[in-house]
C-alpha positions as CSV (number, residue, x, y, z in Angstrom):
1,X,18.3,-8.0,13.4
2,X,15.6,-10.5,12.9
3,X,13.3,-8.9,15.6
4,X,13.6,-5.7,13.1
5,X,12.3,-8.2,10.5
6,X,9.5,-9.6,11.9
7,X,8.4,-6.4,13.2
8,X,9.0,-4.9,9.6
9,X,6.8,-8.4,8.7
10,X,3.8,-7.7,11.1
11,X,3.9,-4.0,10.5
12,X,3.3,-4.4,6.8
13,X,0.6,-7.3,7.0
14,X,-1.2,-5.1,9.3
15,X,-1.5,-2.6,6.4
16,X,-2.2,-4.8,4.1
17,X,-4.9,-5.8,6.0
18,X,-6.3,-2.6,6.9
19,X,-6.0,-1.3,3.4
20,X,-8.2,-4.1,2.1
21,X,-10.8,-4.4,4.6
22,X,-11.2,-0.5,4.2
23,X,-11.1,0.3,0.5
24,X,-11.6,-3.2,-0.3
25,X,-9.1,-5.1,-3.4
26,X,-8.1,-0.9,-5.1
27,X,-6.5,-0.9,-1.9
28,X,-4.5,-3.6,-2.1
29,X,-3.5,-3.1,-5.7
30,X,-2.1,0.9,-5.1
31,X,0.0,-0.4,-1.9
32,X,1.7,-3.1,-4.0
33,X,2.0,-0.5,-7.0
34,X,3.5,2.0,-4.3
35,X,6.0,-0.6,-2.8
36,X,6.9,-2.1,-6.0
37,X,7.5,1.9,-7.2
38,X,9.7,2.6,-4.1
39,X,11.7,-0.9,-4.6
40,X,12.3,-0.7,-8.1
41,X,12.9,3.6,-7.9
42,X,10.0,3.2,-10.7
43,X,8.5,6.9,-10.7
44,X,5.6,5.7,-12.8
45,X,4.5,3.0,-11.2
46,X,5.5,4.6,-7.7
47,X,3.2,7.2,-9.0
48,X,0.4,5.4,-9.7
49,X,0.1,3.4,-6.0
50,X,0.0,6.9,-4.5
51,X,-2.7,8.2,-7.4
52,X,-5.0,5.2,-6.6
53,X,-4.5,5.3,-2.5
54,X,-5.0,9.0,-2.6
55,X,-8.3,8.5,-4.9
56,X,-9.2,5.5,-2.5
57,X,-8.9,7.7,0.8
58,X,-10.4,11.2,-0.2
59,X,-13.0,9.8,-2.2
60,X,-16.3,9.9,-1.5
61,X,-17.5,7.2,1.2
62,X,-20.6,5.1,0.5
C-alpha cells in the first residue's frame, strides 16, 4: 500500500511539472480544475480543466 502511494505521489508531481514547464501557469490551473472536477464529481468545473488543457495543447505554439 504505501509504495502505491508514493508512486501515485511521484507520478502526479511529474505532471505537474511537465504541465508547467510546457504550457507554463494555464497548465497548472486546468490540471488542478480537472482533478478537483474528478474528486468532487463536479461536471463544470471537471469540464473546464479539460477545456483549458485541450486549448493549452492544440493551440498554436509560439
Amino acid at each position: 500500500m504505501p509504495v502505491q502511494i508514493v508512486l501515485s505521489t511521484v507520478f502526479t508531481a511529474g505532471v505537474e511539472q511537465f504541465l508547467q514547464w510546457r504550457y507554463g501557469p494555464m497548465g497548472f490551473v486546468g490540471l488542478v480544475l480537472l482533478t478537483i472536477g474528478v474528486k468532487a464529481r463536479n461536471v463544470t468545473c471537471g469540464s473546464l480543466g479539460v477545456v483549458v488543457l485541450t486549448l493549452l495543447i492544440t493551440g498554436p505554439s509560439f
